[in-house]
N, C-alpha and C positions, 0 to 999 in steps of 0.2 A: 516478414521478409526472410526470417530463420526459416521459418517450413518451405517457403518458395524457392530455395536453394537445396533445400532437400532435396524437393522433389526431379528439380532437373538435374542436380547429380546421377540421382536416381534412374532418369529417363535414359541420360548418358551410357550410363553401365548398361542397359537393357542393348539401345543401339547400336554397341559397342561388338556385343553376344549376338545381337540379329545380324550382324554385318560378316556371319559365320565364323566369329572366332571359335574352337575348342575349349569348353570347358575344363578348370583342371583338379584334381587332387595333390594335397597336401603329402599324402600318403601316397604315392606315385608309386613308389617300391612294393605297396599291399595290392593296388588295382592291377597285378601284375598282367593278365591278357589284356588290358586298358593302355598297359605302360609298352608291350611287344608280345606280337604276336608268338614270337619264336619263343617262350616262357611257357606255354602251354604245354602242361602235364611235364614240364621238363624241371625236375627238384636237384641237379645235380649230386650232390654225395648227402645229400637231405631225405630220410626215409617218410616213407605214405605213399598208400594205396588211391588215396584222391585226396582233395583238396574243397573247400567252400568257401566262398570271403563275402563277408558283410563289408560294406563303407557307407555312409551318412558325413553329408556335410552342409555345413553351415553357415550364410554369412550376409553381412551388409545390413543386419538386424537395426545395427546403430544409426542407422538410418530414421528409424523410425517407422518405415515401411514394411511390408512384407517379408522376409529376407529370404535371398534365394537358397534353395534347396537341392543336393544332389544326391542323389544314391545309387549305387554301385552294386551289383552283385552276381556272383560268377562261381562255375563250377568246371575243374578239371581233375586230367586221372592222366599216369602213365598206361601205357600199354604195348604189347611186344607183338611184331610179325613178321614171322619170319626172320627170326633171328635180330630184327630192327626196331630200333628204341623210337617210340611215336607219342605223342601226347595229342588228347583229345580236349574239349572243353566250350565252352560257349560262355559268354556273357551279357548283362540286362546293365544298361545306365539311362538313370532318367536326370536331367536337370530344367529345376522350374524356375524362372524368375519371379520375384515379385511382383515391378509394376508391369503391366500390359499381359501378365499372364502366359509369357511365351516358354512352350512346353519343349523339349526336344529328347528324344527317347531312342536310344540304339541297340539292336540284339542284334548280336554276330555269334558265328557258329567259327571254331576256333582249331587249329589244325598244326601241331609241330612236330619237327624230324630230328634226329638227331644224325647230324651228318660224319662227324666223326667214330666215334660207335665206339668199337670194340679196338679202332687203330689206334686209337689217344690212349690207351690203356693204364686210361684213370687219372692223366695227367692233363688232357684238353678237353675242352668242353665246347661243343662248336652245336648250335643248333639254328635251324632257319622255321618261319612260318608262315602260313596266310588263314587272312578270314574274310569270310563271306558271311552279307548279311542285309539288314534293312536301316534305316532312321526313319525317323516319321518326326515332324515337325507341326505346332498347331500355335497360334496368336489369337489370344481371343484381347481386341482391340479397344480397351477400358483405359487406357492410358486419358492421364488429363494433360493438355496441350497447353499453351502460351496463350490462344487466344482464348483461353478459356478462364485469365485471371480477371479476376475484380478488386481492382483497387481499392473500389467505395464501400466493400462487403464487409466488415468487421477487422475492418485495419489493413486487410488487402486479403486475399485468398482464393481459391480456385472453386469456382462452379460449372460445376456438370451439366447444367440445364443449359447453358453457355453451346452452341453448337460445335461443334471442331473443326467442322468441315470436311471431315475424313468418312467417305462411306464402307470402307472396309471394316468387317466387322470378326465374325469368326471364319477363320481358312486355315488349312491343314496339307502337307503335302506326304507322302511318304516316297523313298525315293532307295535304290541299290547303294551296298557300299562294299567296298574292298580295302584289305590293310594287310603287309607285310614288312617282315620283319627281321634280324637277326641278331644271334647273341652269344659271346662268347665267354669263356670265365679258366682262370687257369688252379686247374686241383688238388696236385701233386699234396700228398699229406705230410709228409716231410717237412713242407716251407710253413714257414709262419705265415706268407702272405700270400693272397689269393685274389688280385685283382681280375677286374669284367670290364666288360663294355658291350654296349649293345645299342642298334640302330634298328628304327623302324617307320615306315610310310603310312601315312591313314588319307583317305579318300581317296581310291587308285582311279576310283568312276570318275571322279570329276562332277559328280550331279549335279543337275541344274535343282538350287535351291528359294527359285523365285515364286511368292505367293500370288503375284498378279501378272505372269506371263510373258513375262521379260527373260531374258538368259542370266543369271549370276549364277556363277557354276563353284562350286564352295572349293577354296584355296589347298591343295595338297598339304598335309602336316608333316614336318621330322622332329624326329626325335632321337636325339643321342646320349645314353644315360651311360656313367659308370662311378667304378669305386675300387675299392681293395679292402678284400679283408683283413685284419691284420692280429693275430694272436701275442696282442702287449703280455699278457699272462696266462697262466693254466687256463684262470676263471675267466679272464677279462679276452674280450674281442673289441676293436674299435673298426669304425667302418668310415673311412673319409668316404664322400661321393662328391657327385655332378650332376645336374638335369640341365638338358635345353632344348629347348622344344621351340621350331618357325613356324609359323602357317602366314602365308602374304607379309603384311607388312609387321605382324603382330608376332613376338618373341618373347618367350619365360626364359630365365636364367635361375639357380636353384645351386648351393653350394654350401654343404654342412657336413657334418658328422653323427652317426648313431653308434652307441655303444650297450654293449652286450654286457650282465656281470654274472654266471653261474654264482647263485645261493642254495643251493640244491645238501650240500655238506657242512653250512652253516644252521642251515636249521634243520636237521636230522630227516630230511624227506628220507621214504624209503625206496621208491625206485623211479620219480618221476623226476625231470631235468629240468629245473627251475633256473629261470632266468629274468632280471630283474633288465628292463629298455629303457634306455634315455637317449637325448640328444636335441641339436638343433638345424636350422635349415635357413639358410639368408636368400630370399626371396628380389632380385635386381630390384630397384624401385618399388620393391611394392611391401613388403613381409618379412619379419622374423615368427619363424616357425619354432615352438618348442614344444618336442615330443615324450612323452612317458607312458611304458607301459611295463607287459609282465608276458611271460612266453613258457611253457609248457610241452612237452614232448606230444600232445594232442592241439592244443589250443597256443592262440595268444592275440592279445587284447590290446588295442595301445589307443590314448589318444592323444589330440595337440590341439594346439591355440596358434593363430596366427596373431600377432601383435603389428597391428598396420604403420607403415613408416613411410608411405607415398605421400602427395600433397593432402589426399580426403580424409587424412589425420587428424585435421583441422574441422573437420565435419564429424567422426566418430571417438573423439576423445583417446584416439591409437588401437581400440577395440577394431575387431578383425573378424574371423571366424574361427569356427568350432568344429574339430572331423574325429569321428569315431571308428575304428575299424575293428572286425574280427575276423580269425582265421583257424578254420576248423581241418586237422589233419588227420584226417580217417583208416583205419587199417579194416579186412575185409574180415566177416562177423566177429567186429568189434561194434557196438552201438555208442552213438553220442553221451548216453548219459550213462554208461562205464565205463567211458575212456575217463569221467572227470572223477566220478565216485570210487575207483581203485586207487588214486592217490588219496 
């Protein structure tokens, strides 16, 4: 009866995510063209020539089942015309589920301005964005169903040979999308503290994302993120934030701190800017996220654990998932492996 509660928890999460929820990252601040448009090729008083980000994540393992899978990955750059500060960029996200195999996959081609410019004169930071691009979505339908248990079977369990009733098998849809975005951040080097905020829409199409020909037109998403930088010390930065993200009826809430500590003059580096990332992230009903990583004038690495605190705590022992990210900051004939090997 333990695995038969597995598995419909299991089925649940799936229905949950076919029922067009957005998938999310932990690392919402790294998936940056993921998290706003308007963040593209825009590093405000942050130096690099372009930008590369890895994300991998992980979870629902404790399940028992398959565990769903996401990866992230994105490339932008600044760039100048005509006198005007532009970012370019595009990004690839896939997320697979476990059971039923339901795939969904988005590249957007990625486009931001900087609307204040040269008039904020280094004290505002105002940028807007849009992206254009595709989803493709595919269910390959292996899911085991209810009428499909056997009680008499070895104590009770689920057989496949058991018909489902379901003749839908594999279908795939690919479909337009659109997303914009804006962000602002205040810079002035002077102040110790340096708060943002930034809001942005995903699905402007509205596509219809039904596999058998019906209308379900996938739910408009926002998202409103910010924080404040705040220079507690020389070395130290600490970063309060917020995420919240709606789409229909289905809402994240997200409210933590990451903190920065320069080690760069405690252990005699010679010219690279070493920074040692921690912190945590309180997930509404669902997660305590805790992050650790390490940061680099070229790179930086971080990862986290979510430690689950919803009701399926009670099905995964509080075990959660697992998200990896990387972030490669390029300068132009500098190469990857001598930006690391000069330090």
């Amino acid at each position: 009866m333990k695995k038969y509660i597995i598995y419909i928890a299991a089925f649940v999460l799936t229905g949950s995510i076919l029922k067009a929820q957005d998938f999310h990252l932990s690392h919402y601040d790294v998936g940056t063209l993921y998290l706003n448009p308007a963040l593209t090729g825009m590093y405000g008083d942050e130096k690099g020539d372009y930008k590369a980000y890895v994300d991998t994540r992980s979870q629902w393992r404790a399940f028992g089942v398959k565990p769903f899978f996401t990866t992230y990955l994105a490339y932008d750059m600044p760039y100048t015309i005509k006198d005007k500060k532009v970012g370019f960029g595009a990004y690839f996200i896939n997320n697979r589920t476990g059971p039923g195999n339901f795939n969904t996959t988005g590249f957007m081609l990625s486009g931001a301005y900087n609307i204040l410019d040269k008039k904020a004169n280094g004290v505002h930071y105002l940028t807007t964005g849009l992206q254009l691009g595709l989803f493709y979505k595919a269910f390959n339908n292996n899911i085991t169903y209810d009428v499909q248990y056997n009680p008499y079977q070895d104590g009770g369990t689920f057989d496949q040979n058991i018909s489902s009733g379901e003749n839908v098998n594999n279908l795939n849809i690919t479909r337009f999308d659109a997303n914009f975005g804006l962000y602002y951040k205040y810079l002035e080097k002077d102040k110790k503290a340096h708060p943002y905020l930034g809001f942005s829409m995903a699905h402007l199409t509205r596509s219809n994302t039904s596999f058998v020909g019906t209308v379900d037109r996938i739910p408009l998403k926002f998202v409103v993120n910010g924080g404040c930088d705040i220079q507690a010390h020389e070395k130290f930065v600490v970063t309060p934030r917020f995420y919240y993200a709606n789409q229909a009826k289905a809402y994240e809430v997200n409210m933590g701190v990451m903190m920065s500590y320069n080690i760069s003059n405690d252990f005699s580096v010679k010219t690279a800017n070493w920074r040692v990332l921690g912190g945590f992230d309180w997930r509404y009903k669902d997660a305590v996220v805790f992050n650790l990583g390490v940061k680099q004038d070229s790179y930086m690495i971080r990862f986290s654990y979510d430690l689950n605190t919803s009701y399926l705590k009670n099905y995964t022992n509080k075990r959660g998932a697992w998200e990896i990210s990387l972030v490669y900051t390029g300068e132009k004939g500098k190469s990857f492996i001598k930006a690391i090997t000069s330090y």
